[in-house]
N, CA, C and O atoms as a GROMACS GRO file, in nm:
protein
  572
    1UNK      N    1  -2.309  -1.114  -0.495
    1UNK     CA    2  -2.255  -1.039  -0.385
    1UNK      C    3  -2.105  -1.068  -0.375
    1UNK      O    4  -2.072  -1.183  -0.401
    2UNK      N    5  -1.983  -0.956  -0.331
    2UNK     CA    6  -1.886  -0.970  -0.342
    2UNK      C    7  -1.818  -0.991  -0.188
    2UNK      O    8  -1.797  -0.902  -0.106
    3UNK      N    9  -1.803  -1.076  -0.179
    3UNK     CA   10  -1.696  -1.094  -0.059
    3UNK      C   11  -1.561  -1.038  -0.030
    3UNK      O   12  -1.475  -1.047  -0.117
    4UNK      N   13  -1.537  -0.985   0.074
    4UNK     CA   14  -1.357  -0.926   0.147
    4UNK      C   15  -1.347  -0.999   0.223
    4UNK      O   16  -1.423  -1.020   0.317
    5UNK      N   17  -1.214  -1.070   0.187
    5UNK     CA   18  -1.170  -1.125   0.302
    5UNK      C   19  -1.030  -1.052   0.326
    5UNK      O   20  -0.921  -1.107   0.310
    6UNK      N   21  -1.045  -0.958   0.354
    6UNK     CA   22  -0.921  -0.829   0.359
    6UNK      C   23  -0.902  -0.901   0.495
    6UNK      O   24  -0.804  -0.971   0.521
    7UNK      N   25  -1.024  -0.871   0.594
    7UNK     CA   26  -1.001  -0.864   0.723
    7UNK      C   27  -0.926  -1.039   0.801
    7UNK      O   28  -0.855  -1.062   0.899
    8UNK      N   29  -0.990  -1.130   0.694
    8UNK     CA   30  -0.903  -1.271   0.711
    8UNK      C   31  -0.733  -1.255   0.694
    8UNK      O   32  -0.654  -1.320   0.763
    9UNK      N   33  -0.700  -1.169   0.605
    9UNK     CA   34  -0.572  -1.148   0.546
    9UNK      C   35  -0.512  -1.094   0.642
    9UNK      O   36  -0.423  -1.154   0.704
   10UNK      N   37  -0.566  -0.928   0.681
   10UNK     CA   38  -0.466  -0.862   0.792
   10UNK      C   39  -0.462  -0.953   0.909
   10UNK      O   40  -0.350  -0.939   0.956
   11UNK      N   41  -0.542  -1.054   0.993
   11UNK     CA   42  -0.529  -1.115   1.069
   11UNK      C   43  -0.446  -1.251   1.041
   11UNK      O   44  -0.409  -1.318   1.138
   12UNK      N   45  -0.416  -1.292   0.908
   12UNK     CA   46  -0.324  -1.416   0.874
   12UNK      C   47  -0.205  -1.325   0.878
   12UNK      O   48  -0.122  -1.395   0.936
   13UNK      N   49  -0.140  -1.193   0.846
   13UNK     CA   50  -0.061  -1.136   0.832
   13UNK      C   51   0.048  -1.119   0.991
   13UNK      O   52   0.167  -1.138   1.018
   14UNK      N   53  -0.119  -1.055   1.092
   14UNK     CA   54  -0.077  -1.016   1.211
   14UNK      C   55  -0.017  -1.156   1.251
   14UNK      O   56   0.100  -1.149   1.287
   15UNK      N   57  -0.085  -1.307   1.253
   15UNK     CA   58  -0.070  -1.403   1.312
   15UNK      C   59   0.075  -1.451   1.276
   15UNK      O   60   0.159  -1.477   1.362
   16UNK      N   61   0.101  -1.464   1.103
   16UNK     CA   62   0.176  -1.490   1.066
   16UNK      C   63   0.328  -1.415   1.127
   16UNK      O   64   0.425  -1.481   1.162
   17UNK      N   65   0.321  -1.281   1.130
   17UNK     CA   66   0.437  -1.220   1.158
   17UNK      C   67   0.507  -1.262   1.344
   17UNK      O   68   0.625  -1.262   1.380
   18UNK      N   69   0.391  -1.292   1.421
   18UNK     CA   70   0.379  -1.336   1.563
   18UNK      C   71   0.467  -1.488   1.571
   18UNK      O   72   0.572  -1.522   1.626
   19UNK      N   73   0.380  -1.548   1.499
   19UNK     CA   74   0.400  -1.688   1.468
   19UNK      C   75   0.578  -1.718   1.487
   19UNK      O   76   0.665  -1.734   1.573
   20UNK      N   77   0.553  -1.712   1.338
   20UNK     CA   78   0.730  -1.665   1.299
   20UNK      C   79   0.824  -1.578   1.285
   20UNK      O   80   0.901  -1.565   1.191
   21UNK      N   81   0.814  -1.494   1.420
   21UNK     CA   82   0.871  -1.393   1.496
   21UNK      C   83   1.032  -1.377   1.450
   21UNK      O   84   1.085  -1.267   1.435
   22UNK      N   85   1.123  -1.547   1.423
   22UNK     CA   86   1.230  -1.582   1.422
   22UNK      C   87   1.267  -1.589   1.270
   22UNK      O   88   1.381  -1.570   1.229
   23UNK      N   89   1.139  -1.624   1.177
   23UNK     CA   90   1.182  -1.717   1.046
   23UNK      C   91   1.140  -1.576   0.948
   23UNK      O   92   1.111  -1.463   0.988
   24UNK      N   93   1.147  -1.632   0.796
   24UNK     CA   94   1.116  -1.515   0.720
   24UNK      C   95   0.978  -1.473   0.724
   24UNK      O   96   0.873  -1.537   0.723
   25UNK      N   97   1.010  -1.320   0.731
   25UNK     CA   98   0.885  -1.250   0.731
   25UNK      C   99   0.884  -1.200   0.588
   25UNK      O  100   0.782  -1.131   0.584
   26UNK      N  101   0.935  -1.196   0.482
   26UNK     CA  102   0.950  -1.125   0.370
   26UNK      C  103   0.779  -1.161   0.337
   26UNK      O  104   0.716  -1.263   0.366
   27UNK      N  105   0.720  -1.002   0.246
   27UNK     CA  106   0.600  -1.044   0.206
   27UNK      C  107   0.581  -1.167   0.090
   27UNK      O  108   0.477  -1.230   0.071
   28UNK      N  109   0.697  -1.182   0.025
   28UNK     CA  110   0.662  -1.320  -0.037
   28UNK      C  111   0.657  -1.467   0.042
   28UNK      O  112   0.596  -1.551  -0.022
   29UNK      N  113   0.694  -1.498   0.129
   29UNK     CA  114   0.692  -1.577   0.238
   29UNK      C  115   0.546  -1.575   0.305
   29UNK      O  116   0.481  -1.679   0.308
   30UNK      N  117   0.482  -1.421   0.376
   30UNK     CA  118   0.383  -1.416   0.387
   30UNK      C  119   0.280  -1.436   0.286
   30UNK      O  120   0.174  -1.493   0.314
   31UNK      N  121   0.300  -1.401   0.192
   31UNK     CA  122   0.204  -1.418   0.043
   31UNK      C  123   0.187  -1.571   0.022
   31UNK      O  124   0.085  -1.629  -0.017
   32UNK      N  125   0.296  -1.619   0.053
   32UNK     CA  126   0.338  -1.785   0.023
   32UNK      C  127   0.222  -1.845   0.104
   32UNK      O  128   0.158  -1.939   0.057
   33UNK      N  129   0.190  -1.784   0.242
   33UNK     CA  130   0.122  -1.874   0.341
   33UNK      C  131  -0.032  -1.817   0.313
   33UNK      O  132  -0.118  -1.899   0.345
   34UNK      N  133  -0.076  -1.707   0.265
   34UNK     CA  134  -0.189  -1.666   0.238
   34UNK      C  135  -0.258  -1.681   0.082
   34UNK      O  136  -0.377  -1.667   0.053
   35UNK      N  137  -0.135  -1.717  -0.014
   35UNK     CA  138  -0.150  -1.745  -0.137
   35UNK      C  139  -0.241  -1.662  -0.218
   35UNK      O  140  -0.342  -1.685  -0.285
   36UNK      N  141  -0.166  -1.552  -0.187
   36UNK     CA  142  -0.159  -1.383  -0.246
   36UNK      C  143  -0.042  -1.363  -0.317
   36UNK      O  144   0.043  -1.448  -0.344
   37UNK      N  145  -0.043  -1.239  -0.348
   37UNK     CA  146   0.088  -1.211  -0.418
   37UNK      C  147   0.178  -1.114  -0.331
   37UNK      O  148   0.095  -1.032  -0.291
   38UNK      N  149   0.299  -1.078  -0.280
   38UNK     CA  150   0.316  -1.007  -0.236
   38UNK      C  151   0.316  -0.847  -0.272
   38UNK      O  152   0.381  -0.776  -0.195
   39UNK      N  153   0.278  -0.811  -0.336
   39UNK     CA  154   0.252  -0.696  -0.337
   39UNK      C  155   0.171  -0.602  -0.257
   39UNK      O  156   0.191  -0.489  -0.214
   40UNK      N  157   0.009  -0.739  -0.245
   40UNK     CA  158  -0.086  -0.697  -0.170
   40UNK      C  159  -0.056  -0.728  -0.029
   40UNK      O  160  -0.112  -0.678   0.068
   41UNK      N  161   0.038  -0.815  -0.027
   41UNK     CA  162   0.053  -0.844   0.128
   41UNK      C  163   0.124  -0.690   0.127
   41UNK      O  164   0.070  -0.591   0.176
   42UNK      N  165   0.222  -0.690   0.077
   42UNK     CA  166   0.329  -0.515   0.169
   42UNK      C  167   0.185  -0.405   0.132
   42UNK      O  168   0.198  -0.310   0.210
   43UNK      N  169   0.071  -0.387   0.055
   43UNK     CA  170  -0.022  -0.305   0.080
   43UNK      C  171  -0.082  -0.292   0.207
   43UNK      O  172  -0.093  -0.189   0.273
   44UNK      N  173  -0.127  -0.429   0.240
   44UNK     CA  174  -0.194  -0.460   0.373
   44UNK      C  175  -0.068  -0.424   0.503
   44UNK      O  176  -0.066  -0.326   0.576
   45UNK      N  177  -0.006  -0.495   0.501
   45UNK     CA  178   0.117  -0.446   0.596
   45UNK      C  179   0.120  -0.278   0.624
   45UNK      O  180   0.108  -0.232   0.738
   46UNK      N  181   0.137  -0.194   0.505
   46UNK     CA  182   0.125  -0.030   0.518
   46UNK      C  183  -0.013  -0.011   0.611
   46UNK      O  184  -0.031   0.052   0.715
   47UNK      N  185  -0.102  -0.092   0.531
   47UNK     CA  186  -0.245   0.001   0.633
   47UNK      C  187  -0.244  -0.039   0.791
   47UNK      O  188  -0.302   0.005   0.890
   48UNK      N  189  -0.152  -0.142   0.768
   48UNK     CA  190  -0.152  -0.218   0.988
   48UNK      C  191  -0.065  -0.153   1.009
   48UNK      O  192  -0.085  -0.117   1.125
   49UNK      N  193   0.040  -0.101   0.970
   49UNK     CA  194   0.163  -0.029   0.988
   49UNK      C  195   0.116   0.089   1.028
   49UNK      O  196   0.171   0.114   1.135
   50UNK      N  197   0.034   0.187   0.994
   50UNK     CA  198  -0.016   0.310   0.998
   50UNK      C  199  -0.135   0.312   1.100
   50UNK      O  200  -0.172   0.423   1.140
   51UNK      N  201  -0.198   0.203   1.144
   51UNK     CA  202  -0.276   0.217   1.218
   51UNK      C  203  -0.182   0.137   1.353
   51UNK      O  204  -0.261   0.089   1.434
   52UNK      N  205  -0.065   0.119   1.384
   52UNK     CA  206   0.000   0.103   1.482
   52UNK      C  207   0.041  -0.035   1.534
   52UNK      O  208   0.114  -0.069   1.627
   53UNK      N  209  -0.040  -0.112   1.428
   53UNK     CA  210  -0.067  -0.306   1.447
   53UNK      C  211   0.071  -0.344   1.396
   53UNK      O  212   0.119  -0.440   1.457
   54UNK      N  213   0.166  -0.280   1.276
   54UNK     CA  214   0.255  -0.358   1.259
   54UNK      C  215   0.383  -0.271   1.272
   54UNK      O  216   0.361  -0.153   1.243
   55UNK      N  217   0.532  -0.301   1.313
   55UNK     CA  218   0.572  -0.212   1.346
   55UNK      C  219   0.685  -0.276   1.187
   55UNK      O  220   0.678  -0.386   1.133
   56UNK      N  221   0.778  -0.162   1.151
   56UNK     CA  222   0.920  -0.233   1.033
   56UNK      C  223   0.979  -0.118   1.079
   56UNK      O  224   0.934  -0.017   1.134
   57UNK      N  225   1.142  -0.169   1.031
   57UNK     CA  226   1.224  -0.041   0.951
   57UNK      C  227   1.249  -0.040   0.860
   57UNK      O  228   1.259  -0.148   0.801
   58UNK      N  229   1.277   0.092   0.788
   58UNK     CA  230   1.333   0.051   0.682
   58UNK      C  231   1.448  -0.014   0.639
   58UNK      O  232   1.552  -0.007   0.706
   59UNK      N  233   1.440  -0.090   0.514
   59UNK     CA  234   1.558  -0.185   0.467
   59UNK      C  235   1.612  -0.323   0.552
   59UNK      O  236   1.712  -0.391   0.534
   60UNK      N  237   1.497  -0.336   0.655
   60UNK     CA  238   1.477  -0.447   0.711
   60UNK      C  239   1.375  -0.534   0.724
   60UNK      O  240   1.271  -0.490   0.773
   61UNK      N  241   1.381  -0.653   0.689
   61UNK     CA  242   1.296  -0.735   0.702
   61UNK      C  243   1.262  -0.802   0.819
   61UNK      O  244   1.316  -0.910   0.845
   62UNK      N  245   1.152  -0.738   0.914
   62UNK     CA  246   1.178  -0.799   0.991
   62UNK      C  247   1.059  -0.688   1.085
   62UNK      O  248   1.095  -0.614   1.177
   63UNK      N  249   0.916  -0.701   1.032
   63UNK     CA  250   0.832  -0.673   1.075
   63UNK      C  251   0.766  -0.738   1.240
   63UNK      O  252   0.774  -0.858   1.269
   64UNK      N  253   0.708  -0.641   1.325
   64UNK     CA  254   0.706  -0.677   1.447
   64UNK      C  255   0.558  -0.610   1.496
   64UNK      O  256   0.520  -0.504   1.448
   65UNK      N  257   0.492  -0.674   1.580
   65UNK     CA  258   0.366  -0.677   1.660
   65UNK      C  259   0.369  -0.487   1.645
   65UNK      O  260   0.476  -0.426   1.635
   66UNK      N  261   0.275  -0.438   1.646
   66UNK     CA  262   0.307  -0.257   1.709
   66UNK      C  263   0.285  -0.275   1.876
   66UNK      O  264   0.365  -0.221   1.952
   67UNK      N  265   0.153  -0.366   1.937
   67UNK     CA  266   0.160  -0.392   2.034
   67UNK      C  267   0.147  -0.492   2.087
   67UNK      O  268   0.178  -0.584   2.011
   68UNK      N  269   0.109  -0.532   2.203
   68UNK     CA  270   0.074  -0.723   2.242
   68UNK      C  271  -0.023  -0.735   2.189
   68UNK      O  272  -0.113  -0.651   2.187
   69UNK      N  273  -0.026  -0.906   2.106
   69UNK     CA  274  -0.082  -0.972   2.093
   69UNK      C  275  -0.222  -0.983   2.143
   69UNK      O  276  -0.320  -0.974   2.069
   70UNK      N  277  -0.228  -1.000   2.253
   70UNK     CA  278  -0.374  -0.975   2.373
   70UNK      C  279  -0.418  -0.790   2.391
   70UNK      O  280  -0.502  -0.745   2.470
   71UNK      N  281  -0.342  -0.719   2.304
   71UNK     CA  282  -0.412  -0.579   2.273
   71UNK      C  283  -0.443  -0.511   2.167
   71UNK      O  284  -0.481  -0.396   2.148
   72UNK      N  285  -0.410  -0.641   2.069
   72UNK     CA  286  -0.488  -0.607   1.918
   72UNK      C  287  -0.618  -0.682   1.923
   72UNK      O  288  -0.610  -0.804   1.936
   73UNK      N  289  -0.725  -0.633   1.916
   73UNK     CA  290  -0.852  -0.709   1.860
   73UNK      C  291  -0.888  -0.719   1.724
   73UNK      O  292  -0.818  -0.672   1.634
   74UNK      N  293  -0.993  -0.776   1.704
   74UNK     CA  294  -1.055  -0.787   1.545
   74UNK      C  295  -1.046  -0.715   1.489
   74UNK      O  296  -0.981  -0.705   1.384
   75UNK      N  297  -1.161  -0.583   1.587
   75UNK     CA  298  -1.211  -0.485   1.552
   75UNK      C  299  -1.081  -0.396   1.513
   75UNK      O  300  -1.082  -0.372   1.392
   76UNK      N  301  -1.009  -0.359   1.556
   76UNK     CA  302  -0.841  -0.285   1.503
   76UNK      C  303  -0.811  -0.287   1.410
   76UNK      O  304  -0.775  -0.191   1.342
   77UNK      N  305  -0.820  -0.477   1.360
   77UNK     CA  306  -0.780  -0.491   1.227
   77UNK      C  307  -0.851  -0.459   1.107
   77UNK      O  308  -0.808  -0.408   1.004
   78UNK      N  309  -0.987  -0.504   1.140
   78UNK     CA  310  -1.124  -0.454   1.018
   78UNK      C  311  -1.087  -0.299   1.054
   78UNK      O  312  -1.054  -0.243   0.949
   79UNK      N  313  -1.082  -0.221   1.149
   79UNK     CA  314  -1.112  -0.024   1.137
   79UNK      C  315  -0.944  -0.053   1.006
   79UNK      O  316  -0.937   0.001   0.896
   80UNK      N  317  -0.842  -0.139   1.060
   80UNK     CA  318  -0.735  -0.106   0.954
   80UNK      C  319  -0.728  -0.108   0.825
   80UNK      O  320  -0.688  -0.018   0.751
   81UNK      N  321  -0.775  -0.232   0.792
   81UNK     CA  322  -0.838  -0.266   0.629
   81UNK      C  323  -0.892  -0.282   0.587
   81UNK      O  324  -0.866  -0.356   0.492
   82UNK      N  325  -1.025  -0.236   0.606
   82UNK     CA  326  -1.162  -0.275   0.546
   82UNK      C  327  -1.176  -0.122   0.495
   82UNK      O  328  -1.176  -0.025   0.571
   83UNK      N  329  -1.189  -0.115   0.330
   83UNK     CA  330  -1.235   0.094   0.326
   83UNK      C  331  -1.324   0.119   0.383
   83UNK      O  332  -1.336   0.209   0.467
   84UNK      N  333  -1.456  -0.006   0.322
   84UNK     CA  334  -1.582   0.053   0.370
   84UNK      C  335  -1.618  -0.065   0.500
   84UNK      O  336  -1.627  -0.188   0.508
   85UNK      N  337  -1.631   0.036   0.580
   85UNK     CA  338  -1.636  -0.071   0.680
   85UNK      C  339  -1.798  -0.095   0.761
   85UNK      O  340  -1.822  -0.123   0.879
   86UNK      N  341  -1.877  -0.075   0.665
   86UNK     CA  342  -2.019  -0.124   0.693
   86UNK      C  343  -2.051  -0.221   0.634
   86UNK      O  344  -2.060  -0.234   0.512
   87UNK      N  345  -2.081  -0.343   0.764
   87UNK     CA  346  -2.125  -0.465   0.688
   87UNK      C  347  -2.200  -0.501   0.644
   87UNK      O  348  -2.199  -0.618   0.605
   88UNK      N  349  -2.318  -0.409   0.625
   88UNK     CA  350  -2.442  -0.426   0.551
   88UNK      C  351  -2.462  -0.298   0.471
   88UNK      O  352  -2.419  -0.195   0.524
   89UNK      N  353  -2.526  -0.287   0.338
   89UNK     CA  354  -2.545  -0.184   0.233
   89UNK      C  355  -2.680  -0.186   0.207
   89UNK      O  356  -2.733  -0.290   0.167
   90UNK      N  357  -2.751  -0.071   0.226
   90UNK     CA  358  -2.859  -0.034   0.146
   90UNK      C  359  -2.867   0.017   0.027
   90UNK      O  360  -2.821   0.126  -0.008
   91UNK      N  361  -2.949  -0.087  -0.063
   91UNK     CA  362  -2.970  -0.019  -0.226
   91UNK      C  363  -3.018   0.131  -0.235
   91UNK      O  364  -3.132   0.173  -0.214
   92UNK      N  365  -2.943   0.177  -0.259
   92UNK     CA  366  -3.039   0.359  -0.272
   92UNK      C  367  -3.063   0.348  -0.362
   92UNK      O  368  -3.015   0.448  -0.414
   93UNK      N  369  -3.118   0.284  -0.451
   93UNK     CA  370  -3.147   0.301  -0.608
   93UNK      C  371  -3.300   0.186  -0.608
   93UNK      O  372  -3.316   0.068  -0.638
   94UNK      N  373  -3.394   0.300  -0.556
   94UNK     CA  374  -3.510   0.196  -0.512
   94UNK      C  375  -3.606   0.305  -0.620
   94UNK      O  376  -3.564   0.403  -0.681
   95UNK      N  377  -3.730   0.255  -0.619
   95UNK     CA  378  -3.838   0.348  -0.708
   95UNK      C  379  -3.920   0.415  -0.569
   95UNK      O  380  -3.988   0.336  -0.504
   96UNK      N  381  -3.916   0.508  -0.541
   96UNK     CA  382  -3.949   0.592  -0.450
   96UNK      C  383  -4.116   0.573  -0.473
   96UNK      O  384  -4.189   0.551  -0.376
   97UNK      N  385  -4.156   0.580  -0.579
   97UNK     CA  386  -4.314   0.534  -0.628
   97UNK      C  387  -4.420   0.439  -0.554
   97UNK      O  388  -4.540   0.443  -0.526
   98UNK      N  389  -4.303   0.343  -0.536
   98UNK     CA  390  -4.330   0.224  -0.450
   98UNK      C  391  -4.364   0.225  -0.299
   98UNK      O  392  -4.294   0.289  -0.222
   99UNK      N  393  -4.480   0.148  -0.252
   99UNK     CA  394  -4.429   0.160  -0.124
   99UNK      C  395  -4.324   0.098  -0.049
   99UNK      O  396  -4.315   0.127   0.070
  100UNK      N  397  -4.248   0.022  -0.098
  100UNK     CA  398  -4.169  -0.105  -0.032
  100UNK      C  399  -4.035   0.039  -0.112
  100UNK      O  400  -3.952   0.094  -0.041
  101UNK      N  401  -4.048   0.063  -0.240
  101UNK     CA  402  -3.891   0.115  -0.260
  101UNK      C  403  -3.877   0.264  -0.217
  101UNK      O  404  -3.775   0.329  -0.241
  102UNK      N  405  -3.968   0.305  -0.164
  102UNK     CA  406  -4.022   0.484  -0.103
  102UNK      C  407  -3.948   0.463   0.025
  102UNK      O  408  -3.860   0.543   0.055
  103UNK      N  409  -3.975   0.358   0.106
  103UNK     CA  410  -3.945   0.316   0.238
  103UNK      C  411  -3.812   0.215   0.301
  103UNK      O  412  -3.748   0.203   0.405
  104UNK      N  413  -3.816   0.174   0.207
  104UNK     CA  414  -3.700   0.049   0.262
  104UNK      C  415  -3.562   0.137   0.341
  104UNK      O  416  -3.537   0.137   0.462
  105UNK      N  417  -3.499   0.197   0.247
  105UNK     CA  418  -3.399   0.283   0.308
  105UNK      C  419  -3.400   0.309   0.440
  105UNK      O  420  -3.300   0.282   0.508
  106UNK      N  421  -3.545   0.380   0.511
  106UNK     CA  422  -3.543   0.426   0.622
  106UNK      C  423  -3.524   0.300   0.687
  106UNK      O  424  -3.423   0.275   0.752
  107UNK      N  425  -3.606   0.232   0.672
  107UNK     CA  426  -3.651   0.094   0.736
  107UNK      C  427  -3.524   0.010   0.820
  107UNK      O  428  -3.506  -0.027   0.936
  108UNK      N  429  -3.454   0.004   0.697
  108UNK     CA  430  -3.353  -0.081   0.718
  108UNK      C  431  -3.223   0.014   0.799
  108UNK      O  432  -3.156  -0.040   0.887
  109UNK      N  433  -3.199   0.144   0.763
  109UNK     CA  434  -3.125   0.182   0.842
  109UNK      C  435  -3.090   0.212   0.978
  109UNK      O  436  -2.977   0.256   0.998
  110UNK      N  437  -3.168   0.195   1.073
  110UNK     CA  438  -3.138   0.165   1.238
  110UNK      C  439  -3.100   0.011   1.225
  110UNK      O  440  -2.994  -0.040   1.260
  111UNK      N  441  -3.205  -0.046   1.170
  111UNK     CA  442  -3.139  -0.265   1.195
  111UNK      C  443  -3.014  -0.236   1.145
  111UNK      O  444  -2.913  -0.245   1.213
  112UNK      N  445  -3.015  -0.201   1.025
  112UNK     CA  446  -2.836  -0.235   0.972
  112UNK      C  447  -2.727  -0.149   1.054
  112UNK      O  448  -2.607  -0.176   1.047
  113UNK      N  449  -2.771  -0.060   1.121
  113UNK     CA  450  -2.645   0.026   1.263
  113UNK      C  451  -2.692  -0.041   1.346
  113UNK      O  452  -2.603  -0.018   1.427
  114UNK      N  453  -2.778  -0.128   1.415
  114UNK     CA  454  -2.769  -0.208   1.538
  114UNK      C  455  -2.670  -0.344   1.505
  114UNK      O  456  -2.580  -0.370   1.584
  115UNK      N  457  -2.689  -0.412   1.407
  115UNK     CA  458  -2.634  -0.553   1.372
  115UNK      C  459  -2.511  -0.455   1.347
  115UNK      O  460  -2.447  -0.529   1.422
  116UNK      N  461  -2.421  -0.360   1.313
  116UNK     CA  462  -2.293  -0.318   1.296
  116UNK      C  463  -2.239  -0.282   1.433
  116UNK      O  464  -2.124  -0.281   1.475
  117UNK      N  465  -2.365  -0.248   1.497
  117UNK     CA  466  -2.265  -0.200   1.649
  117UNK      C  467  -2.261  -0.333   1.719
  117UNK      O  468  -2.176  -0.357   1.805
  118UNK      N  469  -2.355  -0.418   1.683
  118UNK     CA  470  -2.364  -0.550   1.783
  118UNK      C  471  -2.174  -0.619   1.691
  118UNK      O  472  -2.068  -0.614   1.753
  119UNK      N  473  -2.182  -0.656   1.593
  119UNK     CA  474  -2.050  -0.702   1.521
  119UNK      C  475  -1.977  -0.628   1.552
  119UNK      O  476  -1.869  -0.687   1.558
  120UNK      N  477  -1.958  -0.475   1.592
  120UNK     CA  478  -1.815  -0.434   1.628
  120UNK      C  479  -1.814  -0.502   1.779
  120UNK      O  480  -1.725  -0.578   1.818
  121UNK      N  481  -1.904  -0.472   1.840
  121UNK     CA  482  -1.875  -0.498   2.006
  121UNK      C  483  -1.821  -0.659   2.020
  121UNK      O  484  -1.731  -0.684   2.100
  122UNK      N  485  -1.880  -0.763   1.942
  122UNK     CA  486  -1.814  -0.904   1.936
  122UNK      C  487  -1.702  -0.899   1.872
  122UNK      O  488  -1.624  -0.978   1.926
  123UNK      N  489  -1.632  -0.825   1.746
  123UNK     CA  490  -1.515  -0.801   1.719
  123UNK      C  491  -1.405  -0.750   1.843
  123UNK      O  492  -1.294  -0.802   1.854
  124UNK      N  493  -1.460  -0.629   1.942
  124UNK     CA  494  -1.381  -0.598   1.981
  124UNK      C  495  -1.342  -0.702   2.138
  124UNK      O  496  -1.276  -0.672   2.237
  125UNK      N  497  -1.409  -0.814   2.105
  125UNK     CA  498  -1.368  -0.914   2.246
  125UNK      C  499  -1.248  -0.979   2.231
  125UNK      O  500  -1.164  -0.994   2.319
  126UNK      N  501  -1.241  -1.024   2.095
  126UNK     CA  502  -1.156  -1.116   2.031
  126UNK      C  503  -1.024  -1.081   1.978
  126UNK      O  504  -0.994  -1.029   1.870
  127UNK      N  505  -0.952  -1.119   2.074
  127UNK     CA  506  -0.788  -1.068   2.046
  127UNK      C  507  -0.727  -1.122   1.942
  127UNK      O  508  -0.797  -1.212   1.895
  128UNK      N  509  -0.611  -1.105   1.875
  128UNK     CA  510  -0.480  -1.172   1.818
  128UNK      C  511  -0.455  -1.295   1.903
  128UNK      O  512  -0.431  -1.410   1.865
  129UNK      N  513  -0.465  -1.246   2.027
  129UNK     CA  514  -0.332  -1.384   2.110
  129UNK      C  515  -0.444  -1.488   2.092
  129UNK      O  516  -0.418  -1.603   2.058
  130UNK      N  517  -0.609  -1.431   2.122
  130UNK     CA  518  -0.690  -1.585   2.116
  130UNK      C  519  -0.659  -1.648   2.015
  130UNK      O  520  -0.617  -1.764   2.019
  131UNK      N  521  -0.679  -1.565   1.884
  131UNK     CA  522  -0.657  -1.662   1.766
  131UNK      C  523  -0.528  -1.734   1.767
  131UNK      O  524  -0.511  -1.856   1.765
  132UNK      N  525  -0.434  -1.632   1.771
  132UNK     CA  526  -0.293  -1.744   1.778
  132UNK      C  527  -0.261  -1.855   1.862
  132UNK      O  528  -0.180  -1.945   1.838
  133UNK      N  529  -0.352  -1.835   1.991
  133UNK     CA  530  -0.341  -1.955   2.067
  133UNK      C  531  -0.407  -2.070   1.988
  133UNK      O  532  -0.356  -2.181   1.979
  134UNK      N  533  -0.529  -2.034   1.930
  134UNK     CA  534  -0.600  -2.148   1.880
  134UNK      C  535  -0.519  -2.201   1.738
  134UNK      O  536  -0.492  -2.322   1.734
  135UNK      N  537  -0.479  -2.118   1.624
  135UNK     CA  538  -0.410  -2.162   1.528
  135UNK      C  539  -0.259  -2.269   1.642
  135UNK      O  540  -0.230  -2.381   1.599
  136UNK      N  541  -0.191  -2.221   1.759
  136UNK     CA  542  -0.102  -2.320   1.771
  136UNK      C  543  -0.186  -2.423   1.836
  136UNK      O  544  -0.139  -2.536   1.818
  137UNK      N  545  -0.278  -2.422   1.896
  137UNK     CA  546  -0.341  -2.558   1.965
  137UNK      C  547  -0.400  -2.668   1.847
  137UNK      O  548  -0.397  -2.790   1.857
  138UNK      N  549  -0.449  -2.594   1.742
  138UNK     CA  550  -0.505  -2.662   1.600
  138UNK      C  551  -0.390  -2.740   1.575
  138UNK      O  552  -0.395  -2.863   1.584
  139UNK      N  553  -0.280  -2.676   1.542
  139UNK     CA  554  -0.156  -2.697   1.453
  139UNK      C  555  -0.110  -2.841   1.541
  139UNK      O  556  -0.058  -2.936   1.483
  140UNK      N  557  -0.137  -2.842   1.684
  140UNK     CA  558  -0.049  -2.949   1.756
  140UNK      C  559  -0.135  -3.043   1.725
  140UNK      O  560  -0.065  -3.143   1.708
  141UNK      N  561  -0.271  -3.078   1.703
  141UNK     CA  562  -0.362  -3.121   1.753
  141UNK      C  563  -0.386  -3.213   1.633
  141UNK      O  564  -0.466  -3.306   1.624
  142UNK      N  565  -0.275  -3.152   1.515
  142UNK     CA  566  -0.274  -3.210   1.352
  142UNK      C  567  -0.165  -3.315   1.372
  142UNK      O  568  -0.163  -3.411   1.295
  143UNK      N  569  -0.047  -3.300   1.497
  143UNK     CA  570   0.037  -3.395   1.495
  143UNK      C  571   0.060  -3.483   1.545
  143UNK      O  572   0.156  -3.551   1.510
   0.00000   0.00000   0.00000
């Protein structure tokens, strides 16, 4: 099974750019702290950019919140960068012959849209500012 951690990224991105509001934002700097390459960081940046999370100009470095902190949630960031944004997949490639591979599809498709609406609704509690509060309370808490 393949893991995304897209949605870890746009939220190290959002945090990161908050964070160090003052210091370099260049995507290699950000890449530096996510230990990516920047390329994919300025990819990710375009899709938060377009969905209103990150604001730039051009020929400046010097990317900015689109809105407060405490009005970006999770959920904002996964609808921003996640393509497919269902967290669970049904095999359609079952033997219909079967009774277990005739059926499963149906089966599973209401549970897998309840557990997606239950994960968006807990996504959408959880702000930017919580996390950033907690990454600076962590960070002090190291010194």
């Amino acid at each position: 099974m393949k893991f995304s951690s897209k949605l870890s990224d746009g939220v190290h991105i959002l945090a990161y750019v908050d964070i160090y509001r003052n210091g370099d934002l260049s995507s290699a700097a950000i890449a530096g702290s996510i230990e990516s390459n920047p390329s994919l960081v300025r990819r990710m940046m375009s899709r938060l950019k377009r969905a209103g999370l990150l604001t730039s100009q051009p020929g400046v470095v010097a990317p900015k919140l689109g809105r407060p902190a405490d009005e970006i949630t999770l959920l904002d960031v996964y609808r921003a960068i996640e393509d497919n944004q269902n967290l669970l997949h049904i095999d359609e490639k079952t033997n219909p012959k079967c009774i277990v591979g005739g059926n499963i599809q149906d089966t599973l498709t209401g549970i897998y849209q309840q557990i997606q609406n239950d994960a968006e609704e807990s996504m959408s509690k959880v702000t930017l500012q919580y996390i950033i509060d907690d990454i600076l309370v962590k960070n002090q808490n190291k010194n």
